[in-house]
MARBAMAR-195979 format. One line per field, with one value per residue: residue number from 1; residue in one letter; x, y, z of N, C-alpha, C in turn. Coordinates in nm, 2 decimals. Example, Ala and Ser with C-alpha at 12.3 -4.5 7.8 and 13.67 -1.06 7.14 Angstrom:
% residues 2
seq (1;2)
type (a;s)
n.px (1.32;1.28)
n.py (-0.57;-0.22)
n.pz (0.78;0.71)
ca.px (1.23;1.37)
ca.py (-0.45;-0.11)
ca.pz (0.78;0.71)
c.px (1.32;1.29)
c.py (-0.33;0.00)
c.pz (0.78;0.79)
***
This chain:
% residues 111
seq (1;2;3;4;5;6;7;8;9;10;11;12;13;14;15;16;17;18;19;20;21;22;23;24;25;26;27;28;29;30;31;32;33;34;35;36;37;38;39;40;41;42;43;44;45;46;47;48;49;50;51;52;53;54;55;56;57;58;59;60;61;62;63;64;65;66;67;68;69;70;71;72;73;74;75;76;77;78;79;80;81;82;83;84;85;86;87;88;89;90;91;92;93;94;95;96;97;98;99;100;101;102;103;104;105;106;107;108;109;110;111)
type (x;x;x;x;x;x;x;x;x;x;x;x;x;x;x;x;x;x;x;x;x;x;x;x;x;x;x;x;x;x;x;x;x;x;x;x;x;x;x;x;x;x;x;x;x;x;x;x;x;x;x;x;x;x;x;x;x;x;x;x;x;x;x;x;x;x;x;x;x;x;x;x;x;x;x;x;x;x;x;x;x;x;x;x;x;x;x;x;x;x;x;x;x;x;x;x;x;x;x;x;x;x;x;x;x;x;x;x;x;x;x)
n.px (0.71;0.47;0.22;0.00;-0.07;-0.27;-0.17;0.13;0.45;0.43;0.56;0.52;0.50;0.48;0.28;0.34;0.21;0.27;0.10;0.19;0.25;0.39;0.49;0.40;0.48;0.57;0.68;0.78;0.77;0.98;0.95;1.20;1.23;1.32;1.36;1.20;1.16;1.04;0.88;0.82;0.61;0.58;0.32;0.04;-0.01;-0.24;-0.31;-0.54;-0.60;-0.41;-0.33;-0.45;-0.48;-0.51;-0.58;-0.67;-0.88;-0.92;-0.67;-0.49;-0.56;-0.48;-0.23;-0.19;-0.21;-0.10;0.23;0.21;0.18;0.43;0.62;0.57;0.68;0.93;1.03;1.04;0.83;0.48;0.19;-0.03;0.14;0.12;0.00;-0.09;-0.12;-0.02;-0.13;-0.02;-0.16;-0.24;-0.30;-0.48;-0.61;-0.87;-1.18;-1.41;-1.76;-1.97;-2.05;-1.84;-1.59;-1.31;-1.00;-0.87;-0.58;-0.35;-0.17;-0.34;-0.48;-0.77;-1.03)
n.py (-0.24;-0.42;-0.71;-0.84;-1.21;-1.46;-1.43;-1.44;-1.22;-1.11;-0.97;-0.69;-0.51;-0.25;-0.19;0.01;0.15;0.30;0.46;0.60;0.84;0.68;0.42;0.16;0.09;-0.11;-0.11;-0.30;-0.19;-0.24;-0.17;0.00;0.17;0.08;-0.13;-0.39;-0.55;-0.48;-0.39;-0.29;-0.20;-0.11;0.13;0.07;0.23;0.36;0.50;0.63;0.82;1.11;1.33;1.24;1.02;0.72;0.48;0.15;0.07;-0.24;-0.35;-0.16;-0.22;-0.48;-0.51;-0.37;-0.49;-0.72;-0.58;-0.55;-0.82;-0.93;-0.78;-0.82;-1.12;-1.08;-0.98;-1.20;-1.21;-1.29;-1.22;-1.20;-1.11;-0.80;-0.53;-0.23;0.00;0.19;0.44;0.60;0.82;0.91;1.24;1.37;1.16;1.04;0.76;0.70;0.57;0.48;0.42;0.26;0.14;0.32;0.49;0.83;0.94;1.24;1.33;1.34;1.57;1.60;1.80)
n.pz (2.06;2.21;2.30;2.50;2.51;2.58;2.81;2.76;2.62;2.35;2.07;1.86;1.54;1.28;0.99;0.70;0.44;0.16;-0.12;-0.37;-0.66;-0.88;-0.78;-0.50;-0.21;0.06;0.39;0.73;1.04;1.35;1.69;1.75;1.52;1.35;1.00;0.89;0.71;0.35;0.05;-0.29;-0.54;-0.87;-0.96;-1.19;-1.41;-1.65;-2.00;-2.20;-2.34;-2.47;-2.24;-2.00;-1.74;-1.59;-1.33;-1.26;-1.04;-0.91;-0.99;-0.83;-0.59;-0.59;-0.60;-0.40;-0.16;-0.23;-0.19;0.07;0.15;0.05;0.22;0.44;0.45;0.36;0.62;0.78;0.94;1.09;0.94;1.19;1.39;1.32;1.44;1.37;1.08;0.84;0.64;0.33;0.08;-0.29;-0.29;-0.45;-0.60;-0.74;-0.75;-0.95;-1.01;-1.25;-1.54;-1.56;-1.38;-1.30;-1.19;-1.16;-1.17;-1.01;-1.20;-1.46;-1.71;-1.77;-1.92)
ca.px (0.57;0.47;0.12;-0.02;-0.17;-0.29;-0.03;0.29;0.43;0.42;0.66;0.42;0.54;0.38;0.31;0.38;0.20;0.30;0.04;0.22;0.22;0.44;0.52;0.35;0.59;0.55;0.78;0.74;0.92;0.98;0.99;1.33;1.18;1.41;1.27;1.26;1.11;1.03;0.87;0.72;0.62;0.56;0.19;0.06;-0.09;-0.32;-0.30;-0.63;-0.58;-0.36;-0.29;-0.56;-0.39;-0.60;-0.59;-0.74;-0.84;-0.88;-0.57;-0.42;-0.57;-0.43;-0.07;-0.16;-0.23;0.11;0.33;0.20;0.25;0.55;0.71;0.59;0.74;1.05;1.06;1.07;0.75;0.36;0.07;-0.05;0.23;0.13;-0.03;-0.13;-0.13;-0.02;-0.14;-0.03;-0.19;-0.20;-0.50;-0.62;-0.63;-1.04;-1.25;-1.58;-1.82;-2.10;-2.09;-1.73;-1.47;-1.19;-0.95;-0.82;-0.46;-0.34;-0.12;-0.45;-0.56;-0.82;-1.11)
ca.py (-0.26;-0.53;-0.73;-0.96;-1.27;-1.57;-1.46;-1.43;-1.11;-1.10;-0.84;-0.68;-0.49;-0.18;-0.17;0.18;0.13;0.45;0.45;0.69;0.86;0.60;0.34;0.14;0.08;-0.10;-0.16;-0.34;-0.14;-0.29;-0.01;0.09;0.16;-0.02;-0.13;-0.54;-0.56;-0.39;-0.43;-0.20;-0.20;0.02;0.15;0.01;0.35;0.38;0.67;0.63;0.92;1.26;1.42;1.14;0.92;0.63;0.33;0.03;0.03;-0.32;-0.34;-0.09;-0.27;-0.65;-0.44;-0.30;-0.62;-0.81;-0.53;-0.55;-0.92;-0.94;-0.70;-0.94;-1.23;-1.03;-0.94;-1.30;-1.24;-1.32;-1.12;-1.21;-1.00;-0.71;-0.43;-0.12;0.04;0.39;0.47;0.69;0.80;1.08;1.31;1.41;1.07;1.01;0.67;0.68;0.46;0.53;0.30;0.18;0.20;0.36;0.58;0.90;0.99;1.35;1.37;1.36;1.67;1.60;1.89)
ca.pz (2.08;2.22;2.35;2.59;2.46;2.66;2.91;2.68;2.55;2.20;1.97;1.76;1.40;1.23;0.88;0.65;0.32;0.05;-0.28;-0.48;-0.80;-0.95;-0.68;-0.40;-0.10;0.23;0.52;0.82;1.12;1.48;1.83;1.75;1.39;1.22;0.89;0.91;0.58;0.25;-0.10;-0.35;-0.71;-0.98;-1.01;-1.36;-1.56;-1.83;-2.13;-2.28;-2.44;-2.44;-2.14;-1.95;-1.64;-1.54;-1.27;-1.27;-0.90;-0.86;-1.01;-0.78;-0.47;-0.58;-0.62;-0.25;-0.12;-0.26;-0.10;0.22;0.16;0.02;0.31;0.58;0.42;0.39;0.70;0.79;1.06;1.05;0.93;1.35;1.41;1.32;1.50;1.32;0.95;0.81;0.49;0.30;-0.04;-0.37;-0.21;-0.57;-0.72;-0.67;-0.78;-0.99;-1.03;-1.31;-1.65;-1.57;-1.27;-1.31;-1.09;-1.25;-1.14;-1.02;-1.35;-1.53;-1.75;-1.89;-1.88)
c.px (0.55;0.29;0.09;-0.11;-0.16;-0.17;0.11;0.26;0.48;0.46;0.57;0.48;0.42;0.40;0.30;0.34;0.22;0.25;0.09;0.17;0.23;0.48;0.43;0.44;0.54;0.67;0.68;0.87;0.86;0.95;1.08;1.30;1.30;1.28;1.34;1.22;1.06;0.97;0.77;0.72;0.61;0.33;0.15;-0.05;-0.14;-0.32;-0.38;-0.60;-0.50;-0.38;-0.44;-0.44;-0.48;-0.56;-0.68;-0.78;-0.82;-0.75;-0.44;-0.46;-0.54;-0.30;-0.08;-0.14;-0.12;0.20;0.28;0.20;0.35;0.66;0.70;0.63;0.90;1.07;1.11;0.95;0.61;0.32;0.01;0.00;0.23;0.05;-0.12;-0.06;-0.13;0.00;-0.09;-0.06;-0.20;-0.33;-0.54;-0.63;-0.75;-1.10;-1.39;-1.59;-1.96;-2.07;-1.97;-1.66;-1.39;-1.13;-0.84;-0.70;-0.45;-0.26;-0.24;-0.49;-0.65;-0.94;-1.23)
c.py (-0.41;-0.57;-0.88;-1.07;-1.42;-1.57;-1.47;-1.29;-1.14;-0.95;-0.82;-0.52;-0.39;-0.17;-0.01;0.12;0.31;0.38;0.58;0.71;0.70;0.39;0.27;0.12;0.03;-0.16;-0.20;-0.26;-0.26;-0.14;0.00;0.17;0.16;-0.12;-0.31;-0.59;-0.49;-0.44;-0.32;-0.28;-0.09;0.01;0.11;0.21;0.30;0.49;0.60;0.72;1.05;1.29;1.34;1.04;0.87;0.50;0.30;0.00;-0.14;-0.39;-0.35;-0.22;-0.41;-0.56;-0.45;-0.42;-0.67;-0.75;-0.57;-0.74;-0.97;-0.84;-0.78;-1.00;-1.20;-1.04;-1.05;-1.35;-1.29;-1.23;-1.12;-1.11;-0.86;-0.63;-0.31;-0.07;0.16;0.36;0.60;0.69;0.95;1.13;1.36;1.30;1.03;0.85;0.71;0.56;0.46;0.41;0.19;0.23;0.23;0.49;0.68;0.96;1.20;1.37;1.35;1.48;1.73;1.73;1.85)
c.pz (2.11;2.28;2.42;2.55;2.56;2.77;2.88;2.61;2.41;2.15;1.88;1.69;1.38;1.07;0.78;0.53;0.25;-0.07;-0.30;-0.66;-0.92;-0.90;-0.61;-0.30;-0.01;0.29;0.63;0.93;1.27;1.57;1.81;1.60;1.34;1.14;0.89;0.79;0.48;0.14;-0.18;-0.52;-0.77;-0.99;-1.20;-1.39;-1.64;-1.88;-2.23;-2.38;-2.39;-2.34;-2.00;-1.88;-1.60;-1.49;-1.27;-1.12;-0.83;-0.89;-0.86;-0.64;-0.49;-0.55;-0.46;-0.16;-0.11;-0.19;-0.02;0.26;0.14;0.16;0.42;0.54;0.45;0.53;0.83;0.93;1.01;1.07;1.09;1.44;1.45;1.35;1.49;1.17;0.93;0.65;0.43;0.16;-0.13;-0.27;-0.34;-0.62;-0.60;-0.77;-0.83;-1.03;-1.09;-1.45;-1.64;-1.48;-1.31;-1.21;-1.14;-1.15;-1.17;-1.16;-1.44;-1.60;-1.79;-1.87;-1.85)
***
């Protein structure tokens, strides 16, 4: 991939973020998708109570943030760089927002 800027072509990078159960993950690929960079962490959990799974979203979204900075650094390119963004994320973990935020994880049971 590449793009035209002030008359020079410029190589431009797509980023792959994965919010997982457990994980966060992002790579940086090039057009051959080869992976030029990488970094994940661990999701932090909370267990308020019994059979209860709860993030912290602003938590989760500093976490999200750092990968996707930490994988461009790796990758040894600039944020300028890069191009387009694929998210991927749980589809039951939902966000409320009524006396206190919090974001209840699909391993959650509570009734």
């Amino acid at each position: 991939m590449s793009r035209r800027k002030n008359g020079v072509i410029e190589q431009t990078y797509i980023l792959s973020v994965d919010v997982g159960t457990t994980t966060i993950r992002c790579h940086v690929y090039d057009s051959a998708a080869k992976v030029r960079g990488t970094s994940s962490r661990k999701v932090e959990l909370l267990y308020p109570n019994p059979g209860w799974v709860e993030l912290d979203p602003d938590v989760l979204w500093s976490q999200f943030v750092s990968v996707v900075k930490e994988a461009v650094e790796a990758s040894g390119l600039h944020m300028r760089q890069m191009c387009a963004l694929g998210i991927s994320t749980q589809r039951a973990t939902f966000t409320t927002w009524n006396r206190y935020v919090l974001s209840l994880s699909t391993d959650d049971y509570r009734k």
